[in-house]
N, C-alpha and C positions, 0 to 999 in steps of 0.2 A: 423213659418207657411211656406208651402209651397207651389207657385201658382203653380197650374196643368194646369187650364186653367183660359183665359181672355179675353173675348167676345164682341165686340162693340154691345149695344143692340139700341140707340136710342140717336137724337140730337135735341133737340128742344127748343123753347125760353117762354113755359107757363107750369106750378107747375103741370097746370092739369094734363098733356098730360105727366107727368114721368111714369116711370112704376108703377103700380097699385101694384106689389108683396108688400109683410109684409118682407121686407126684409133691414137688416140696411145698411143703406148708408155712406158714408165716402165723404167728400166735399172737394177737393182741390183747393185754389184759392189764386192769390197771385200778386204784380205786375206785367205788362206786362212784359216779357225779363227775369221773374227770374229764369228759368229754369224750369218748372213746365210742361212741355210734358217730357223731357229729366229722371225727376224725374220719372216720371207713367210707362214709359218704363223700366227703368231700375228697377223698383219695382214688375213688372209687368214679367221681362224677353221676353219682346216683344220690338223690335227693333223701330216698325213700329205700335205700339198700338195708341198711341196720338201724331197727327202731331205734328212734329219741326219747325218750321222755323224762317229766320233770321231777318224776321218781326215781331216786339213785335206788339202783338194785336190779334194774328191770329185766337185764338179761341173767336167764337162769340156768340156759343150756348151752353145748355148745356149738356151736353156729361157723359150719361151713360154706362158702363163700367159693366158687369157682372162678379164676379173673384170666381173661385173653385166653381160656381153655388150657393153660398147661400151668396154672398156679393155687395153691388155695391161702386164701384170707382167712384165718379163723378168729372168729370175734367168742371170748371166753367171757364167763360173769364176772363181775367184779370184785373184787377181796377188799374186805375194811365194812362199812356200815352200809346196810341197807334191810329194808323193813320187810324181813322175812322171821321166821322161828330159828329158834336157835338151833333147832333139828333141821332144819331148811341148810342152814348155816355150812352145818358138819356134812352133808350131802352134796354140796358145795366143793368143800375144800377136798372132797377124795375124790372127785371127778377130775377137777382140777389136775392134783397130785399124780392123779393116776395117768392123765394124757403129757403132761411132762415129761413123766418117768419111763413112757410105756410106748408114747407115738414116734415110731422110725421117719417116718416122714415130715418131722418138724427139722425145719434147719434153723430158724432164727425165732427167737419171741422179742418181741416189742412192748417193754412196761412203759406207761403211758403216766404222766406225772403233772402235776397242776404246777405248773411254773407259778403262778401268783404266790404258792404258799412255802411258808419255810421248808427245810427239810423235814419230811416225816418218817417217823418211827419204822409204820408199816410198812412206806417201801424199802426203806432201804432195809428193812426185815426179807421181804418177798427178794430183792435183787441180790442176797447175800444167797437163800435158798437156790434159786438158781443158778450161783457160782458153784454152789455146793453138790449140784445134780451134775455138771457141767453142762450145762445147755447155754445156746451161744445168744446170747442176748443184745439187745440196743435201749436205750433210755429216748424215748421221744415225749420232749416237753411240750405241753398244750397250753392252749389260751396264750399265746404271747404277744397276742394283740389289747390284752388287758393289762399288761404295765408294764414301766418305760425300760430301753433296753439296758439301760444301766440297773435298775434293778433284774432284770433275767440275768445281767453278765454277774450280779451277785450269787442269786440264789445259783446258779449253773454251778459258781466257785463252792457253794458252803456245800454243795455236794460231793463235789469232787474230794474235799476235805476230810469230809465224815469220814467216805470211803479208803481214801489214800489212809487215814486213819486206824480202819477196821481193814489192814491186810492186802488190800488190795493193789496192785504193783501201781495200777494206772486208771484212768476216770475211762468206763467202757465207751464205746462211740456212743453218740447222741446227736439227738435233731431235734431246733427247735421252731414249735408247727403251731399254725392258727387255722382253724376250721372257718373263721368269718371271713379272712382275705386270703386264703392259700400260701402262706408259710410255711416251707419247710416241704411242700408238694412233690418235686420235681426231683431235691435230693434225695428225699426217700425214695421216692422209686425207683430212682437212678439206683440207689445201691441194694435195691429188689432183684434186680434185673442183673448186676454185676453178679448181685449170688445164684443169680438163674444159671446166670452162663457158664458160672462154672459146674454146678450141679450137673449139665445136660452135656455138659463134655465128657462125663463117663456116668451115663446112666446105668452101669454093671454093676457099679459100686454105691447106689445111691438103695 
């Protein structure tokens, strides 16, 4: 797939108030600090599409993304530590919750994961919730241009583990992506686009 264009449409913190189009949504979200603007930009080919900064926490609402006019990006805050109030926090987690549970137009969410670091608690907390909602999700590891691929072919495995571990039949799909040299670009979007097309083959039922 190729983006031509990628449109900030709208940022807001109620399910309501998203765009109203019949149009499939794509959900990115993942701990604070994991790279997940870095990612959207560089997915995106836009520099400057979803703030960076060196404040984990930054985004707060949620942040739709129009891409090639018939898709949306949505870039969600992040879950786990970031320097807001603990009432901030809890405000957070039901917007969140609530677009999950509540947005028809999401087909896939994207949780976003620091390949450098062991497995953690919190995702595979967040990735189990979402089994449990059934919403059809992808694991896409970041940074992989920060250590060697025999350590990603590790941490990939103690994942796959935990979860084969905790119930799960099978390690769900994943892709592993670097924002500094475009890893991982080209199949993601390839399998954007594979879910596009089928989404738009009966848009009755969508």
């Amino acid at each position: 797939m190729k983006i031509n264009s990628a449109e900030f449409i709208i940022s807001n913190s109620e399910v309501s108030k998203c765009p109203q189009e019949r149009l499939p949504e794509y959900a990115f979200i993942g701990r604070s600090n994991v790279g997940k603007s870095s990612l959207i930009n560089m997915l995106t080919n836009h520099k400057n599409l979803a703030k960076t900064s060196g404040r984990p926490g930054k985004t707060q609402l949620i942040n739709h993304f129009k891409i090639n006019s018939n898709w949306f990006l949505v870039d969600l805050p992040g879950y786990g530590y970031a320097r807001v109030s603990k009432k901030t926090k809890e405000v957070f987690q039901k917007f969140i919750t609530d677009y999950f549970e509540k947005r028809e137009q999401l087909v896939c969410a994207f949780v976003l994961i620091d390949i450098r670091l062991e497995a953690q608690a919190i995702d595979l907390e967040f990735i189990t919730y979402l089994g449990e909602i059934e919403v059809p999700f992808c694991i896409i590891f970041t940074k992989a241009d920060k250590i060697s691929k025999t350590k990603i072919d590790s941490h990939v495995a103690a994942y796959r583990k935990k979860l084969l571990a905790s119930n799960w039949e099978e390690m769900p799909p994943y892709f592993i992506t670097s924002s500094a040299d475009g890893t991982g670009k080209e199949k993601l979007l390839t399998y954007i686009e594979e879910i596009n097309t089928e989404v738009f083959k009966d848009l009755n039922n969508f």
